[in-house]
N, CA, C and O atoms as CSV, one atom per row, in Angstrom:
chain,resi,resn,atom,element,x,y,z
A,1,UNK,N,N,-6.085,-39.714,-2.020
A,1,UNK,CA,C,-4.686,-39.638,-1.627
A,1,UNK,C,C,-4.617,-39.551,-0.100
A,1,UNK,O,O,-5.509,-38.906,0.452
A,2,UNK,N,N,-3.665,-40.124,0.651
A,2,UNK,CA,C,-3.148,-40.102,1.616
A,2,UNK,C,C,-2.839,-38.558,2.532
A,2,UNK,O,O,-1.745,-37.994,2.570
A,3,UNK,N,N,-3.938,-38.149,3.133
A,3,UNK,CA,C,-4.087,-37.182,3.904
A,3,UNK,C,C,-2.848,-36.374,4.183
A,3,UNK,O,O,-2.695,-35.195,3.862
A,4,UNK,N,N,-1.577,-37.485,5.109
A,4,UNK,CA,C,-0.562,-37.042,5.325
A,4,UNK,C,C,0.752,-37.071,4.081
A,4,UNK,O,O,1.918,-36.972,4.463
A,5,UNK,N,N,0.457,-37.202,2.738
A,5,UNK,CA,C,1.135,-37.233,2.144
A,5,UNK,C,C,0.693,-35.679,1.274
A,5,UNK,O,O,1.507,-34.858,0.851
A,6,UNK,N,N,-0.281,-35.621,1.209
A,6,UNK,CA,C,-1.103,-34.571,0.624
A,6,UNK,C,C,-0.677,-33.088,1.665
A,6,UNK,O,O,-0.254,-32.058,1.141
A,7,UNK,N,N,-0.833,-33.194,2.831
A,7,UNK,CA,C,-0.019,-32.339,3.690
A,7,UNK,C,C,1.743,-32.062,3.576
A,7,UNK,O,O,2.406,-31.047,3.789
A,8,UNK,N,N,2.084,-33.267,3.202
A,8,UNK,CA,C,3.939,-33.443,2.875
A,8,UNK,C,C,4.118,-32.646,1.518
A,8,UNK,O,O,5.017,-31.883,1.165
A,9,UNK,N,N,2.849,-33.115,0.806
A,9,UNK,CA,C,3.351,-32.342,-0.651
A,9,UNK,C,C,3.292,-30.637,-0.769
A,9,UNK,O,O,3.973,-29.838,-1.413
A,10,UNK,N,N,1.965,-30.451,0.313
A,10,UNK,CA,C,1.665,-29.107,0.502
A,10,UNK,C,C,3.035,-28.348,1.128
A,10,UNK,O,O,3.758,-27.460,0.676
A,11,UNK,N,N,3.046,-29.056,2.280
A,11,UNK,CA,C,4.288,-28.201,2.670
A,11,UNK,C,C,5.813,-27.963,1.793
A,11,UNK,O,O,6.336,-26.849,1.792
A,12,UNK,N,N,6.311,-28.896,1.213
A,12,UNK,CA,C,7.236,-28.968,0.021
A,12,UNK,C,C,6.763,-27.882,-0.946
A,12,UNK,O,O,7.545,-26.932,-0.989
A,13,UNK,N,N,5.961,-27.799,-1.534
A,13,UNK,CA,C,5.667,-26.579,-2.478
A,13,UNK,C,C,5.516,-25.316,-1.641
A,13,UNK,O,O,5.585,-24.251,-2.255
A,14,UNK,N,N,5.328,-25.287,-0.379
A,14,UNK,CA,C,5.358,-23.630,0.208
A,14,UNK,C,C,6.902,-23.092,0.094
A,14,UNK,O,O,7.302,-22.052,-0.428
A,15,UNK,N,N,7.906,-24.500,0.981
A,15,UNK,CA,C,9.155,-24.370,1.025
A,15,UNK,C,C,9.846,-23.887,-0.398
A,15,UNK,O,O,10.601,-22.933,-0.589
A,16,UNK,N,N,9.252,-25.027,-1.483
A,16,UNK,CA,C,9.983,-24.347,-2.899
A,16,UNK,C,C,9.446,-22.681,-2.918
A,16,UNK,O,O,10.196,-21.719,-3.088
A,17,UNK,N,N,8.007,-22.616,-2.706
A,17,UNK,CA,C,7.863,-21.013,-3.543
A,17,UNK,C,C,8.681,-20.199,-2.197
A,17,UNK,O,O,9.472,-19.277,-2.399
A,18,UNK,N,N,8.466,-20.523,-1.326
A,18,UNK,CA,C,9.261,-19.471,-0.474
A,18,UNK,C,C,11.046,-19.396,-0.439
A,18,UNK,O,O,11.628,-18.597,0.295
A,19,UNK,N,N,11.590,-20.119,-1.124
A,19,UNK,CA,C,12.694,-20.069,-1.610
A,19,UNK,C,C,12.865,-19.332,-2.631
A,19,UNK,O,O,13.662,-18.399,-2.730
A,20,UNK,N,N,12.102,-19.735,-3.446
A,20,UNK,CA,C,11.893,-18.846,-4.827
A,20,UNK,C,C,11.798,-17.491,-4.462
A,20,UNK,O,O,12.846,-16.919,-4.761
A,21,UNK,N,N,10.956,-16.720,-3.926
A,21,UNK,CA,C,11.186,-15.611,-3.381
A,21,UNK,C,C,12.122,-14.923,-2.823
A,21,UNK,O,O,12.495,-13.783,-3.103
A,22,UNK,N,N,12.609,-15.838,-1.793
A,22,UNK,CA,C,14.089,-15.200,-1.161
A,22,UNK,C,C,15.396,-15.099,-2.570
A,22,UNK,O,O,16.355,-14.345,-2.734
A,23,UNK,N,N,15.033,-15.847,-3.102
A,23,UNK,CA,C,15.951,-15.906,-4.131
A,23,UNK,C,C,15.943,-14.860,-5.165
A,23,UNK,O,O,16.884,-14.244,-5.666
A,24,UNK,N,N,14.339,-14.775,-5.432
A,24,UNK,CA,C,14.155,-13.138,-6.524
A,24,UNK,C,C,14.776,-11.915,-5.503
A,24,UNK,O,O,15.539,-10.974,-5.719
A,25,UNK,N,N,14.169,-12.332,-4.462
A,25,UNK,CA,C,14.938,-11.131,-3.624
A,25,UNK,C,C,16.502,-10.641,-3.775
A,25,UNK,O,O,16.938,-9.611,-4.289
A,26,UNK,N,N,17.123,-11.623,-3.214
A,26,UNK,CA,C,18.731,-11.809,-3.711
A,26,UNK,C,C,19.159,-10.974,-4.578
A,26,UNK,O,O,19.702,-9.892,-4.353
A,27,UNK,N,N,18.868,-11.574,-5.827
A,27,UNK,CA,C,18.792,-11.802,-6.990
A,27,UNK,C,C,18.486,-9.731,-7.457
A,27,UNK,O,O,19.025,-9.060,-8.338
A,28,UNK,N,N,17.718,-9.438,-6.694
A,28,UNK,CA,C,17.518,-7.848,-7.358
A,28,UNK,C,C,18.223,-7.130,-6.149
A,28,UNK,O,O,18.887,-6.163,-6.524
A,29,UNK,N,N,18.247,-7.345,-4.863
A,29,UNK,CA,C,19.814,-6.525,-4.371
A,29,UNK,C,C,20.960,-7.094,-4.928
A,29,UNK,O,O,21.546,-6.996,-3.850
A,30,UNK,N,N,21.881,-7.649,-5.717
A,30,UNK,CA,C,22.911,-8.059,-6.361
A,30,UNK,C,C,22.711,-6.919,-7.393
A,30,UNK,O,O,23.633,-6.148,-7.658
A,31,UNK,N,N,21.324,-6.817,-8.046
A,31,UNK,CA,C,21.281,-6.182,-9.743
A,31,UNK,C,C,21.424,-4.535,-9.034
A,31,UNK,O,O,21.810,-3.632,-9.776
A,32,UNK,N,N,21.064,-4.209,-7.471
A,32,UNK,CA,C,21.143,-3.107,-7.256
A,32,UNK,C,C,22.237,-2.517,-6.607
A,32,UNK,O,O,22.397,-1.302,-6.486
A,33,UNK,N,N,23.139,-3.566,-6.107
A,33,UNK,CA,C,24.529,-3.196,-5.916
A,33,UNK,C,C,25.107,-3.093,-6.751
A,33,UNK,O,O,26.101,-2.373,-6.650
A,34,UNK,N,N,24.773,-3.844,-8.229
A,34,UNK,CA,C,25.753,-3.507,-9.567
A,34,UNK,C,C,25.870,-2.739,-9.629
A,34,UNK,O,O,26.986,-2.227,-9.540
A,35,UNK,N,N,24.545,-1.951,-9.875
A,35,UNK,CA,C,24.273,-0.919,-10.905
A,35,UNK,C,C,24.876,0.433,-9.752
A,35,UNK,O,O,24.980,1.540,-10.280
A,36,UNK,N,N,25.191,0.342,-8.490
A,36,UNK,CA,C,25.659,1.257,-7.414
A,36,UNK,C,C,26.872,1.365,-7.714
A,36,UNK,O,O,27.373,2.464,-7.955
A,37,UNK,N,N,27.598,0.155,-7.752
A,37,UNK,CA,C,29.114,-0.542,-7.728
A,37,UNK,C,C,29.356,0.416,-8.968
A,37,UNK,O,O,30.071,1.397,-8.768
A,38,UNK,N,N,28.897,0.246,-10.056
A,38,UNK,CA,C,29.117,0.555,-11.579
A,38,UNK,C,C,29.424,2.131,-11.597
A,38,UNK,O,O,30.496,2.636,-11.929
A,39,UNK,N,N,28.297,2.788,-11.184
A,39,UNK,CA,C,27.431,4.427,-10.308
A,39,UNK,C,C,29.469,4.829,-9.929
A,39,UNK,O,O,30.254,5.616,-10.458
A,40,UNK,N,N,29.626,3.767,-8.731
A,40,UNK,CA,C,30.570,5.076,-8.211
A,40,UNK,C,C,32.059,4.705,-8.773
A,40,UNK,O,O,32.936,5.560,-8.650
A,41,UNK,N,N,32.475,3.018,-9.598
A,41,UNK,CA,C,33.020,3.507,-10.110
A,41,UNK,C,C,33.535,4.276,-11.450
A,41,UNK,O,O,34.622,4.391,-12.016
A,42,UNK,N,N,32.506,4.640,-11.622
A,42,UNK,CA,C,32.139,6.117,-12.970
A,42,UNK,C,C,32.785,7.449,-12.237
A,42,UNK,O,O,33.625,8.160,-12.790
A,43,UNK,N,N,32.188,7.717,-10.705
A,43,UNK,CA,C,32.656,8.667,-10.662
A,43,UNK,C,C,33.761,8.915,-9.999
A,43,UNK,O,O,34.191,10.052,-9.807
A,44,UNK,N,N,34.326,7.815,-9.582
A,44,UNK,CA,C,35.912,7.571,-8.883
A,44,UNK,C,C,36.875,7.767,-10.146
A,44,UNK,O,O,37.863,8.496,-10.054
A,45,UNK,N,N,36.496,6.965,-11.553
A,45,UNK,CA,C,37.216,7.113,-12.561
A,45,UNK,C,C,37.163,8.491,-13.199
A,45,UNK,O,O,38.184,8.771,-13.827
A,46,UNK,N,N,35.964,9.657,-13.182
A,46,UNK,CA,C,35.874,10.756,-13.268
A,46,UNK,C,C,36.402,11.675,-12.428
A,46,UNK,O,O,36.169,12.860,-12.665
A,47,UNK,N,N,37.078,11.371,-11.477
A,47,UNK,CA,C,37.237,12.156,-10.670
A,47,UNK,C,C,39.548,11.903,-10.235
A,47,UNK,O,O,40.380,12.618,-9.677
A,48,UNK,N,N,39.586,10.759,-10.795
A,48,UNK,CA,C,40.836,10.120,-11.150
A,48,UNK,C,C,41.242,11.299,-12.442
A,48,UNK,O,O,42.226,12.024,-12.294
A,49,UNK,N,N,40.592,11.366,-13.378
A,49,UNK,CA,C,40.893,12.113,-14.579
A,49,UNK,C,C,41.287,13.432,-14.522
A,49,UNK,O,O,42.131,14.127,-15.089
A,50,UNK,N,N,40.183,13.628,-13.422
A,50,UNK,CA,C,40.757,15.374,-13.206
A,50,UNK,C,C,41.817,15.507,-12.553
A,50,UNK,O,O,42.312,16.634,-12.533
A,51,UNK,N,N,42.552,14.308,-11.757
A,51,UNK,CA,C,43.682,14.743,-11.004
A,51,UNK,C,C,44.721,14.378,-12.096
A,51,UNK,O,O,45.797,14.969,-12.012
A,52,UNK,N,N,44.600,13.724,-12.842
A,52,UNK,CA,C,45.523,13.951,-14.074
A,52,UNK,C,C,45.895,14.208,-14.752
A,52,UNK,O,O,46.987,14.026,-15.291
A,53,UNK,N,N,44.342,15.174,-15.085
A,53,UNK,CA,C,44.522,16.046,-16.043
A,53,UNK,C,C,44.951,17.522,-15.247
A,53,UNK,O,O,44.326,17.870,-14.246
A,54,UNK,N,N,46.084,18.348,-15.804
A,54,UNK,CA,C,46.509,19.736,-14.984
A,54,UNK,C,C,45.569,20.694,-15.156
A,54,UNK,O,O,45.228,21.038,-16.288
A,55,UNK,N,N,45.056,21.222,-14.067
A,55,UNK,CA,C,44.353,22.754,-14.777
A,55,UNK,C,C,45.006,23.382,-15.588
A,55,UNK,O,O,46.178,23.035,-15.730
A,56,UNK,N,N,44.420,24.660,-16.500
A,56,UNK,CA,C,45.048,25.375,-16.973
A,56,UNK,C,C,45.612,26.497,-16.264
A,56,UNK,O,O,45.561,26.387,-15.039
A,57,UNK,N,N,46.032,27.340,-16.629
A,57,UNK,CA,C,46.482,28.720,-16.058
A,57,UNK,C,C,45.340,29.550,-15.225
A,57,UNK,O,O,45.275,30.207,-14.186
A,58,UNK,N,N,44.385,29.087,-16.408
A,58,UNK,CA,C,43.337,30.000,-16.290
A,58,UNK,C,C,41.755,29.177,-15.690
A,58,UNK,O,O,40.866,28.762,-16.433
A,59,UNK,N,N,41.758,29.115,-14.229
A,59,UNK,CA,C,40.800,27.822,-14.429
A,59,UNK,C,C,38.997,28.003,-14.089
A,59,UNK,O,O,38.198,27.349,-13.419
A,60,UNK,N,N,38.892,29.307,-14.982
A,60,UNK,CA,C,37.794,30.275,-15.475
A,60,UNK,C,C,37.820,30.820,-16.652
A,60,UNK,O,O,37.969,32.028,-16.837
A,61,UNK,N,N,37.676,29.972,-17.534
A,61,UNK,CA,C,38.322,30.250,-19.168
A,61,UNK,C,C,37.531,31.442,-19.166
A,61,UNK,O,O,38.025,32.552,-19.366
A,62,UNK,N,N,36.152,31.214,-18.916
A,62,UNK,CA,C,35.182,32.227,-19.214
A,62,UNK,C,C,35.254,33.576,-19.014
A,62,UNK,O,O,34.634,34.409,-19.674
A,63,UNK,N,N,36.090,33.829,-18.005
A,63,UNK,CA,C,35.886,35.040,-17.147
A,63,UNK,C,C,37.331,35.879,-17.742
A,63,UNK,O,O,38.279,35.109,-17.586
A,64,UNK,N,N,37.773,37.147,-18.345
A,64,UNK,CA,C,38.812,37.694,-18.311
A,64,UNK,C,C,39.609,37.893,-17.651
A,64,UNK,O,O,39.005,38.511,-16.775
A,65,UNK,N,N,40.901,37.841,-17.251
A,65,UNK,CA,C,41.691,38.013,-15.964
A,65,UNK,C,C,41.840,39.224,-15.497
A,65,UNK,O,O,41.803,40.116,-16.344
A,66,UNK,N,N,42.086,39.695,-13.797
A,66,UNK,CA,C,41.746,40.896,-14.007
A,66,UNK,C,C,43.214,41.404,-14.158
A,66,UNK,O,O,44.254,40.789,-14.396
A,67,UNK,N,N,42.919,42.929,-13.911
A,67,UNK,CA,C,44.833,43.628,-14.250
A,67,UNK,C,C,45.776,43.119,-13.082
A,67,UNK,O,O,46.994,43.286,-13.138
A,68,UNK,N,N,45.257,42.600,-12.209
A,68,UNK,CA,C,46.133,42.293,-11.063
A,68,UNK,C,C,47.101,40.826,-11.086
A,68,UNK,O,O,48.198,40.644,-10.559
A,69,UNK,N,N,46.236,39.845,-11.924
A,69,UNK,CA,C,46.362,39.334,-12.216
A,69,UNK,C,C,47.572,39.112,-13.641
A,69,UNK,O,O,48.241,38.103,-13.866
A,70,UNK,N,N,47.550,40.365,-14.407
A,70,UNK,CA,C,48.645,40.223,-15.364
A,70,UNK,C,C,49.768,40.774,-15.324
A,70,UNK,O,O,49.927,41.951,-15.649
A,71,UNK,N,N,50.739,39.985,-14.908
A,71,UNK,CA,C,52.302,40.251,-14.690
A,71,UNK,C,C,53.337,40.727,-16.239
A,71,UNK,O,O,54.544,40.943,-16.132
């Protein structure tokens, strides 16, 4: 084969795999902004809920109120 064609072909296949690469690259920051994107809006929508939802009276169910506290 033709020396300089054999060099043309070589270089064409570096260009494809090195595309290929930049491209897997891409390709997994996109899958890692999803999964970020997804991340906060979970907790934007969690955090939406609580402003809609009213506290209660009591917003230490756990704890007894003290006497100062009962009118």
């Amino acid at each position: 084969m033709n020396p300089v064609l054999t060099r043309l072909l070589k270089l064409i296949i570096e260009a494809q795999q090195s595309q290929d690469r930049r491209l897997a690259i891409l390709e997994e920051e996109e899958s890692r902004e999803s999964t970020d994107d997804a991340s906060l809006l979970q907790e934007i929508e969690s955090l939406l809920g609580l402003l809609e939802s009213p506290m209660s009276s009591n917003p230490f169910p756990g704890i007894p109120p003290m006497p100062s506290d009962i009118v």
